[in-house]
ZASEKE-149687 format. One record per residue: residue in three letters; x negated, y, z negated of N, C-alpha, C, CB in turn. Coordinates in steps of 0.2 Angstrom, whole numbers, plus 5000, padded with zeros to 4 digits. Atoms other than C-alpha are relative to their C-alpha. Glycine has a CB too. Layout:
N
ALAXYZXYZXYZXYZ;...
This chain:
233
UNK500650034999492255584847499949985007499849944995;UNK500050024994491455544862500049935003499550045002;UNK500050074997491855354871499250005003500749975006;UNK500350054997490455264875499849955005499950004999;UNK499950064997490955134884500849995003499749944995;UNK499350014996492655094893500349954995499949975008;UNK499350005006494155094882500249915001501050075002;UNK499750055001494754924889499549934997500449995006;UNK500650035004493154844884500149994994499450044999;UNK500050005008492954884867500750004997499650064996;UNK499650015003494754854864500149945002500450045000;UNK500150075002494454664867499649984994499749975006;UNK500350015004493054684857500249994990499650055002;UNK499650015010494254734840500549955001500550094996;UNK499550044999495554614846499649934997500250015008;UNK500350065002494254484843499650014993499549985006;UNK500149995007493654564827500650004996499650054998;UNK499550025002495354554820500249934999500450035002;UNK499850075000495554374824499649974995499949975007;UNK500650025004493954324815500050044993499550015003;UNK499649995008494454454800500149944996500650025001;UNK500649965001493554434787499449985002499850014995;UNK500750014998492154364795499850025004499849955001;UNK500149954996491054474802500149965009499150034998;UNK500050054994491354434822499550045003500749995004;UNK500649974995489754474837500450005005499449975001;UNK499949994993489854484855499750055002500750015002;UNK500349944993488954584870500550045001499849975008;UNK499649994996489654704877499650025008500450054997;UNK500350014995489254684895500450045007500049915001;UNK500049984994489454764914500750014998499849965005;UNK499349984998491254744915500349954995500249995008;UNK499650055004491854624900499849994994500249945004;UNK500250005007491654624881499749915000500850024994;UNK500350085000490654434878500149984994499249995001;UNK499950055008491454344861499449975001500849934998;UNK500750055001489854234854500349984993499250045000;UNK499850035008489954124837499650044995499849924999;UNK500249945004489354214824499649924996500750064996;UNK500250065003488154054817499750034994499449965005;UNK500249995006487654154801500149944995500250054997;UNK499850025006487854064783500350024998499750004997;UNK499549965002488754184777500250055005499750044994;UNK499749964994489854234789500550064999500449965003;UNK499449935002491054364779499450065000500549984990;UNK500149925002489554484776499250005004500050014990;UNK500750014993488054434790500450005006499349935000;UNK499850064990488054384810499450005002500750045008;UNK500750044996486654294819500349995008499749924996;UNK500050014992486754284838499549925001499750085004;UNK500550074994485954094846499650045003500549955007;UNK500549964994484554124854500449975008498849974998;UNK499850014991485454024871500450075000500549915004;UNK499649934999486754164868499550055003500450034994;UNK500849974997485354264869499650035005499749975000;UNK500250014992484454204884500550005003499849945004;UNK499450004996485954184893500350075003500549984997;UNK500049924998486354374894499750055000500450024998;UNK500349935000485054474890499750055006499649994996;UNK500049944996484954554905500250045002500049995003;UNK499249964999486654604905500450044994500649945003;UNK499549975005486854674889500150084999499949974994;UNK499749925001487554844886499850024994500950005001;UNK500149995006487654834868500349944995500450065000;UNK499750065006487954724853500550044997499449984993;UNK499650015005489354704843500249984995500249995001;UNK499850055004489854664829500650024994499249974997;UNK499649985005491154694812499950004993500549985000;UNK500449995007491054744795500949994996499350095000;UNK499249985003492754694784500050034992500649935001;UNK499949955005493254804771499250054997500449964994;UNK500549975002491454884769500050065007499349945000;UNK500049934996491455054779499250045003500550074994;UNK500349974996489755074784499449975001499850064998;UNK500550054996488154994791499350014993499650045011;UNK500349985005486654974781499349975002500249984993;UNK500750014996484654924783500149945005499349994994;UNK500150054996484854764790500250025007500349944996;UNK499849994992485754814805499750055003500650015002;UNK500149965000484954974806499249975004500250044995;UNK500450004999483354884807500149965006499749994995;UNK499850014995484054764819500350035007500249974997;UNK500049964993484654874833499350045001500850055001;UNK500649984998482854944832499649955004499750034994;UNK500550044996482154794837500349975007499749934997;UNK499850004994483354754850500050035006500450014999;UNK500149954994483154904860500750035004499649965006;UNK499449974999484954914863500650044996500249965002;UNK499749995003486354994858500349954996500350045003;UNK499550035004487454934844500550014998499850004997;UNK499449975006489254944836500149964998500650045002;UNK499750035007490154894821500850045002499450024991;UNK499349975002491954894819500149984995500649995002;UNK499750015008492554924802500849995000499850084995;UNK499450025001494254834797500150044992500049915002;UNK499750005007495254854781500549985000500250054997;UNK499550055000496454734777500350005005500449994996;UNK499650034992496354674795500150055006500849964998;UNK499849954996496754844802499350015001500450064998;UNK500549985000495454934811500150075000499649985005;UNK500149965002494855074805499650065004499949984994;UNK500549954995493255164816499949945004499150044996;UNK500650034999492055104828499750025002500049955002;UNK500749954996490455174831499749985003499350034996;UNK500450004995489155164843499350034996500450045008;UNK500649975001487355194838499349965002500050014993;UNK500650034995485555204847499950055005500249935004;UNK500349954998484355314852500050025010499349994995;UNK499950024993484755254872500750045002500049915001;UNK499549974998486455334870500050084998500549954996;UNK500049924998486955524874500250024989500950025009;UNK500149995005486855624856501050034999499250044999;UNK499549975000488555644848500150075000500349974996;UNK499749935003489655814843499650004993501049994998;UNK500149995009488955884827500250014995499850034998;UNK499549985005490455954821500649934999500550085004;UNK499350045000491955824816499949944999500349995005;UNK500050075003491255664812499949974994499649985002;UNK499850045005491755534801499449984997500449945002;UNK500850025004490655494788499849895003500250014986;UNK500150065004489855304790499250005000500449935003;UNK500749995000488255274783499749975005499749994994;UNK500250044994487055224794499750035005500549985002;UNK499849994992487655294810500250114999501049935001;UNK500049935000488255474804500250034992500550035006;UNK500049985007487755524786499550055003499849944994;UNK500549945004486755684780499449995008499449984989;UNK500450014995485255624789499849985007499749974998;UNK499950004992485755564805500150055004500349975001;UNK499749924998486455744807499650055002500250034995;UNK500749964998484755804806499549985005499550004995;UNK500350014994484055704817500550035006499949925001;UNK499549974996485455734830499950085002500649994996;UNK500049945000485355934826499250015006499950044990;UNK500749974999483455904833499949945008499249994992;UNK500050024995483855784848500450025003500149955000;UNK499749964993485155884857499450075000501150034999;UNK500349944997483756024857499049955002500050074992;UNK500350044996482555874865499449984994499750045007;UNK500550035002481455814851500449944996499550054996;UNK499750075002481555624846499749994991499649925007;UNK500250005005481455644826499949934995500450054998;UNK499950075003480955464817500949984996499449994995;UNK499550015004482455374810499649924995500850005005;UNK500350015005482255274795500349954997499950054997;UNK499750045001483155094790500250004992499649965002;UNK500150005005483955124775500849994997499650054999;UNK499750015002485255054762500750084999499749964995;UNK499749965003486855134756500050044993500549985001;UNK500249975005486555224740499350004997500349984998;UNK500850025000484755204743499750044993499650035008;UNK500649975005484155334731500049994994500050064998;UNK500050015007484755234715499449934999500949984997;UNK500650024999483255134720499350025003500249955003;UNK500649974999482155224727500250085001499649975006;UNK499949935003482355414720499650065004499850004992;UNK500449974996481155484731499850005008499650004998;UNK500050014993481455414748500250075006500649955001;UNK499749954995482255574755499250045001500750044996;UNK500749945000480655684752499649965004499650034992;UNK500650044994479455544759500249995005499849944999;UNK499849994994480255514773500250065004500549985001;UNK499849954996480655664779499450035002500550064997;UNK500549964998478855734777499849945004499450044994;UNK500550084994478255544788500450055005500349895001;UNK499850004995479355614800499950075005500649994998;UNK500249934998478855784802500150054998500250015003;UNK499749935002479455904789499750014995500850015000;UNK500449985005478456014778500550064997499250035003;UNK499649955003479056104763500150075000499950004996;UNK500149945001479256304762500550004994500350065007;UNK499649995003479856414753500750045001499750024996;UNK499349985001481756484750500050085007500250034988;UNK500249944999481156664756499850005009499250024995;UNK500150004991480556594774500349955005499249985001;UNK499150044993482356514781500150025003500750015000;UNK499850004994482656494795500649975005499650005002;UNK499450034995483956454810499249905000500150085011;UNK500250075002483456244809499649954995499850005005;UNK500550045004482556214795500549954996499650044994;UNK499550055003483356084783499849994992499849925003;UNK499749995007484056104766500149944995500650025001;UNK499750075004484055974753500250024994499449944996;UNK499649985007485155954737500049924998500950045002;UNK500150055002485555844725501049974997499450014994;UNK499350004998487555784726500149924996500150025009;UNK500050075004488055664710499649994999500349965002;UNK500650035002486355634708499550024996499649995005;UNK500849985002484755674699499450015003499749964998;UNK500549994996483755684713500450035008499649935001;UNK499549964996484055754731500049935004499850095005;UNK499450044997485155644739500450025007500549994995;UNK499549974994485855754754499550065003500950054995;UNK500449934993485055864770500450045001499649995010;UNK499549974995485855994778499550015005500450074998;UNK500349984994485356114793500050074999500449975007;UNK499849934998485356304791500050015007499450054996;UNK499649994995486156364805500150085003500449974998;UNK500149934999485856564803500950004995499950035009;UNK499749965000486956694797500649964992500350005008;UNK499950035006487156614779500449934999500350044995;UNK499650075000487856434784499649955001500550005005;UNK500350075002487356264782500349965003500149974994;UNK499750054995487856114795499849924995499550005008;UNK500050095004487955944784500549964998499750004993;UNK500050084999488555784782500249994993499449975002;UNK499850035006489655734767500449934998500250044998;UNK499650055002489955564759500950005002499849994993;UNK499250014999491855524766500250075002500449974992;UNK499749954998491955684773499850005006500050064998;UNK500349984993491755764793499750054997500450025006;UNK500649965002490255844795500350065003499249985005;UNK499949925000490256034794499650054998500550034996;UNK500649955005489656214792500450014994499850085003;UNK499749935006489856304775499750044999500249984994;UNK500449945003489256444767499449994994500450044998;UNK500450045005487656404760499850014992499550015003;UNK499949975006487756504745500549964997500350075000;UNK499550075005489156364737499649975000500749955002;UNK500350065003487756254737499450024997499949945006;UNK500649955001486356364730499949954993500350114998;UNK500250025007486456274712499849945002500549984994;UNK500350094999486256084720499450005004500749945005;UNK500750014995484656134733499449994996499950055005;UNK500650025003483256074728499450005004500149934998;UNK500549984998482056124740500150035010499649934997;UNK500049974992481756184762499649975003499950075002;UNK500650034995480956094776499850045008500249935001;UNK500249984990480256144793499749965003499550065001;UNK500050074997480156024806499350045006501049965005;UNK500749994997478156034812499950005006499649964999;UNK500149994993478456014829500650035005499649955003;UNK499749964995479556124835499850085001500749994997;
């Protein structure tokens, strides 16, 4: 995966989320030097709130937010919806008893990762972020969408509605093509999972606790549930 930021940086940054392990820890990261901040939430094991003087104080200089997540492996609306209003990037390190385990970087200001090889966390690089991605390294900015981890056992139809807000109308099977997007239903009742057709009968997607990959689209023929085409491309 590609660094975003200078290794000795963000390795203050986990140094100081280990210390604070399990409570989520924050901090900027700034020009030339990761910024610890208190983490004033209520619940400090499973939120983090920034001071607004913290706040003022640096917002000219900030780079990106930080923050940790301990034994929970992936981001979920609230932060999602929070680095939207920010404007800046954002990362999360995930711990496990204390060790660290990833840390991502996410934010439409930052260069678009690899497609092949990445670690599932939700969030940041699940199914759907994949698809956006597939359609930002070829220059179009596809909406993204604030949304829980197992979102579809509350709302069963988020995938289809969002996708057509965003841009993507249904076809059928017969009129596939290199980029359209593949839904399926994976453990579910409903479709729960995008891919990317990719030509030459393969599929680019994004699986729970796996790296993203192609396969052959034919192994997933029973679980699809339907084909999109992205309107403005």
């Amino acid at each position: 995966m590609k660094e975003y930021f200078d290794r000795h940086i963000v390795m203050q940054a986990e140094l100081y989320a280990k210390e604070k392990y399990p409570e989520e820890m924050c901090g900027f990261i700034l020009e030339d030097r990761f910024q610890p901040l208190t983490n004033i939430a209520v619940n400090k094991v499973n939120n983090f709130r920034v001071s607004e003087n913290d706040y003022l104080q640096y917002r000219n200089e900030i780079k990106a937010v930080v923050h940790s997540h301990a034994d929970y492996p992936h981001i979920g609306k609230t932060d999602m919806e929070g680095q939207i209003r920010s404007e800046v990037p954002w990362g999360v390190i995930l711990l496990k008893c204390g060790a660290v385990e990833h840390i991502a970087f996410w934010g439409d200001k930052l260069p678009v990762q690899d497609l092949i090889g990445r670690p599932f966390i939700h969030g940041i690089y699940d199914c759907y972020a994949l698809v956006r991605d597939y359609w930002r390294h070829k220059g179009f900015d596809v909406v993204d969408f604030p949304r829980e981890n197992l979102w579809w056992e509350k709302e069963p139809s988020m995938l289809e509605d969002l996708c057509v807000e965003a841009g993507f109308d249904f076809i059928d099977e017969t009129e596939l093509r290199i980029g359209d997007v593949i839904f399926a239903k994976v453990l579910a009742p409903v479709a729960n999972h995008s891919g990317i057709y990719i030509g030459d009968g393969l599929m680019l997607h994004h699986l729970y606790n796996k790296l993203s990959r192609r396969e052959p689209l034919h192994r997933w023929k029973k679980h699809v549930t339907g084909y999109l085409r992205y309107r403005y491309a």
